[in-house]
C-alpha positions, 0 to 999 in steps of 0.5 A: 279686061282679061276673060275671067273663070269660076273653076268648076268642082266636078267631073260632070262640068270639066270647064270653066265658066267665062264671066261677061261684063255689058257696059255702055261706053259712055258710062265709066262710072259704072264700069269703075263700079262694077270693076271694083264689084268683081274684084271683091269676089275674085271674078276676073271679066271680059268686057262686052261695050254694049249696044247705045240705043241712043245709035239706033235707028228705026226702022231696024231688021231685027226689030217688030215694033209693032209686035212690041208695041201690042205685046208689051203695051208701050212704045219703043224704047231705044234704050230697051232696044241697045239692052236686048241687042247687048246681051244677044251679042254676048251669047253670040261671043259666048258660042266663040269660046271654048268655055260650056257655061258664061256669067253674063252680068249688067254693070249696076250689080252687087254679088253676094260675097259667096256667088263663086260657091254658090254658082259652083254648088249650083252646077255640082247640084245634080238637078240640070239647067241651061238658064240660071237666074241669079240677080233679083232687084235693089229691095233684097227683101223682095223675092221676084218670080214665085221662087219654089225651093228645089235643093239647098246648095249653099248656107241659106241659098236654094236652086229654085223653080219660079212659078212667076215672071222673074224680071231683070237680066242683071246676072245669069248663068248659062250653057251653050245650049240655052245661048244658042236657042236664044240667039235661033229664037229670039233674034227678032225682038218683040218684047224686052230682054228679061220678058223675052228668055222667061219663056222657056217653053217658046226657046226648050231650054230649062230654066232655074233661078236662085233664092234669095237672090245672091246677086242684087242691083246696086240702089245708086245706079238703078233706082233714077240712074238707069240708061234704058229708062223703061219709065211709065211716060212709055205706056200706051193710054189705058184704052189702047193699052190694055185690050191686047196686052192684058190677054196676052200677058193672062195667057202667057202666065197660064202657060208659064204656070202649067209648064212650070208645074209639070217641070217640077213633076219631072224634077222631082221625079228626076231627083 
């Protein structure tokens, strides 16, 4: 597929933004889906064959698994492994383009008929990010990550600040500075993708979401359809599970929770 663009409107942002489309290879059906989903709102893509974690063996270098194991309280799961190592991928051939901003999207998504407005009033806003998380989950009635309306850029859709982890990497926007810090940050994995660039206090990028979310997972492919399947037969037993994973994740919230409110502060008073 041709490298696709969403012109940008103002002198602040004078490039164009690169959409990226991760799909297994052997999943045609979805690509076929997802194809038909971009053409109905205009955006051209670049394709990104993802990771199959199916290929992947362990021991792998860029894997702690026992990091994972303790962190997230579950056992490995390849799939979630092939899902961590496709989107570093993208950021990496992100760097390589000339452009300052990539869409990167997830093959089971469904976008509002509005998202070329909304990311391009998003990026006109004058509040700054490097991280813009767009997609939220299959119930559009349910509103993930604790989202604190900032600024209406378009219709009923707010530049947001989520007070809560926002889970799913289905479409993001983002700057060459937060895939960079990625890549230094993060190039070991330890905990899934979406839990893992949700800390932006660890990476120093900032990042904002979109509420409700104008991107929004499709119920066919992603309820029972899933190819990394994170199901609960991956869970540890209670009794090993919950000792250091409960801490660790009480821990990450009251981080989350102070950096938030500060940043808010500073928005505010930027604003």
């Amino acid at each position: 597929m041709d490298a696709g663009s969403i012109p940008a409107a103002s002198t602040m942002y004078t490039s164009e933004v690169i959409a990226y489309l991760i799909n297994l290879e052997r999943a045609n059906d979805r690509l076929v889906s997802a194809t038909e989903t971009f053409n109905k709102v205009g955006i051209k893509f670049e394709l990104e064959v993802a990771v199959d974690g199916k290929k992947i063996s362990l021991p792998h270098q860029n894997y702690s698994e026992l990091k994972y194991n303790l962190l997230h309280g579950k056992k490995t799961n390849l799939g979630e492994l092939g899902c961590y190592f496709s989107h570093l991928n993208v950021l990496k051939k992100f760097l390589n383009s000339n452009e300052n901003y990539a869409l990167v999207c997830e093959d089971d998504i469904e976008f509002d008929e509005n998202i070329k407005k909304i990311i391009d009033s998003a990026l006109n806003s004058g509040i700054n990010f490097d991280l813009l998380r767009l997609s939220g989950g299959s119930d559009k009635s349910k509103e993930k990550g604790l989202p604190i309306k900032l600024k209406k850029i378009h219709k009923n859709f707010y530049l947001a600040l989520n007070l809560g982890f926002k889970s799913g990497t289905g479409c993001y926007l983002i700057n060459r500075l937060g895939a960079k810090n990625i890549l230094q940050r993060l190039n070991i994995m330890s905990l899934p993708i979406d839990h893992a660039i949700d800390r932006d206090w660890l990476l120093n990028l900032r990042s904002l979401s979109v509420t409700p979310a104008p991107v929004y997972l499709k119920e066919d492919l992603h309820l029972g359809n899933s190819y990394i399947q994170a199901k609960s037969e991956y869970k540890f037993a209670f009794y090993r599970r919950y000792w250091l994973m409960v801490p660790f994740r009480l821990s990450n919230e009251l981080t989350r929770l102070i950096y938030k409110i500060f940043l808010l502060l500073k928005i505010k008073l930027e604003s």
